[in-house]
N, C-alpha and C positions, 0 to 999 in steps of 0.2 A: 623722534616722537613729538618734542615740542614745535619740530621742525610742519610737520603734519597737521596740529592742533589748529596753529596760523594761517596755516592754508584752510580747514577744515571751515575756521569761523569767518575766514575772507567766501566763501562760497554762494551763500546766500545773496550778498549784496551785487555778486559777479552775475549770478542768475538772473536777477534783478534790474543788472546794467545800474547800479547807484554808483557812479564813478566819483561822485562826492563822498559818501560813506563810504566808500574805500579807501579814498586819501584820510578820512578821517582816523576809520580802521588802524592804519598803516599805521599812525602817528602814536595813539594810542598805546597799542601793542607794543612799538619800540621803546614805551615809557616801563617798560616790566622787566624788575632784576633779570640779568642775565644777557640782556638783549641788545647787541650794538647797532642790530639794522635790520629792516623789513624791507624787499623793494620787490615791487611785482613789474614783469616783462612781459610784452607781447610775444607773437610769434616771429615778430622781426626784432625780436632786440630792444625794443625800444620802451623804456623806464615809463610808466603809466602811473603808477604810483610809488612813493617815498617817502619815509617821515625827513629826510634833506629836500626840501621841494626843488630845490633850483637843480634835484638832476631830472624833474618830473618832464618828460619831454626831449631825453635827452638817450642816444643810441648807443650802449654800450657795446664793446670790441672784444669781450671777453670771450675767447672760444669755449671757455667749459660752459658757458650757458647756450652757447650755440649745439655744443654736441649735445645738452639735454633735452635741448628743443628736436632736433633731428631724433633722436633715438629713445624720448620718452623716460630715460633711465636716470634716476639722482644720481647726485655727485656731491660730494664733500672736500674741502681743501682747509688747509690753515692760511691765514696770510693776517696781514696788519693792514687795517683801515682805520682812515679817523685814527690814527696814534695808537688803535688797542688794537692787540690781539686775538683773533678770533677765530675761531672754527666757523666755518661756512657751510651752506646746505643747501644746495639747490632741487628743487623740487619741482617735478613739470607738473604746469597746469593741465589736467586733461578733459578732454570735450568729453561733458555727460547729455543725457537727459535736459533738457531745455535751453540747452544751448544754441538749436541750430536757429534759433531767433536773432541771433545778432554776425553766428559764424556758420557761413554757408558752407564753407573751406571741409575737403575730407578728411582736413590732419585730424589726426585724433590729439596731438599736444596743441594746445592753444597759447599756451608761455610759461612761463618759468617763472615759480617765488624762489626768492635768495633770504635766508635766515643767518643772518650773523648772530653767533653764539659766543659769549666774551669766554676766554681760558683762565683769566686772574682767577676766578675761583678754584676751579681745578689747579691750577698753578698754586697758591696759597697751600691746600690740603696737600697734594706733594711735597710741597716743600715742610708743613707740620710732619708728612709723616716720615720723610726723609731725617729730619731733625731727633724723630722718637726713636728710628729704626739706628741711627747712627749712637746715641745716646742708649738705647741699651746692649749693642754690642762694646760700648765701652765701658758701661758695668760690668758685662760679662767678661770682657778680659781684664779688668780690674779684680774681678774678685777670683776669676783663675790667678790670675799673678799672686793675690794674696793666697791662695791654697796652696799652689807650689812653693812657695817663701814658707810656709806653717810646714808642709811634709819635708820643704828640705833640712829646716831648722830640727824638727822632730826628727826624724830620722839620721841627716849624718853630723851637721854642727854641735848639736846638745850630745851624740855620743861621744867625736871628736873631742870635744872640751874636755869629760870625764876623763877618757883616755890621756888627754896632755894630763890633767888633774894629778891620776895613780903616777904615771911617768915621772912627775915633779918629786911625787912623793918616794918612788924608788929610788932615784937620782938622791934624797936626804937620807938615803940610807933606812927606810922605812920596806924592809922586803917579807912582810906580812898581809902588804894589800893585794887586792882581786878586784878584779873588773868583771861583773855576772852580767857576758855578754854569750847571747847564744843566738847561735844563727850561721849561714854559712857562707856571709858575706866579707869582704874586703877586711871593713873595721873590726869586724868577730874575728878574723884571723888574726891581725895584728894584734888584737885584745890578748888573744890566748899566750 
């Protein structure tokens, strides 16, 4: 969509032929969070405008911009340019209403914008939510471990003890104690 926007407000100036306010455009636009590159293509390839001017004039080999130009259809890729990571977006320019003034040609795609989209942001919030998602599964097994440790202590250690307890006290010759265990389990038997 941001992808669209850039083309949207590069439109004007293309109907226009201000091929100055376009590189202007261009420059501008690549100055707003988010954004590693703006570069607009002919239908041969060839870089017309770029906030890098030194590729302004210069014929890219890229085939995914060739099959967009051929077939009219976006395409998105990841790749690393300029050092950063980016999601890419290529967008075919296509022949409207007032164009047949400068493009006599019956293609209907006239070129291709490229929108580099940086990922650090997205990367960042992954990895926050990565960080929160990992962090309360490790309360959550933290505080099972401590539930099981509380039911195992309640239920067989703290009976266990009792029983060695009366045991101690039989073994001193005390055979008047009772163990008021009831239930039909393990320790209730031995109890009895």
């Amino acid at each position: 969509a941001l992808a669209q926007v850039v083309l949207d407000s590069l439109e004007h100036d293309m109907l226009e032929a201000k091929t100055a306010h376009i590189q202007e455009a261009v420059e501008r636009i690549q100055k707003s969070p988010g954004l590693n590159e703006v570069v607009i293509f002919n239908r041969q390839a060839l870089i017309v405008a770029s906030a890098e001017k030194s590729e302004v004039g210069t014929i890219e080999t890229d085939t995914e911009i060739m099959k967009v130009i051929t077939t009219g259809i976006s395409s998105t890729r990841s790749e690393t340019k300029y050092g950063r990571d980016e999601l890419c977006v290529l967008l075919p320019v296509l022949k409207k209403e007032g164009c047949e003034g400068c493009h006599v040609s019956p293609e209907s795609v006239l070129g291709v914008i490229e929108v580099g989209l940086s990922t650090a942001p997205l990367k960042e919030q992954i990895r926050g939510q990565a960080l929160l998602i990992g962090g309360s599964i490790f309360l959550g097994l933290l505080s099972l471990t401590g539930l099981m440790a509380f039911v195992f202590k309640h239920t067989i250690t703290n009976r266990l003890s009792r029983l060695s307890q009366l045991t101690a006290q039989v073994a001193d010759g005390d055979y008047a104690v009772r163990m008021a265990e009831r239930g039909k389990d393990e320790i209730s038997t031995l109890s009895h």
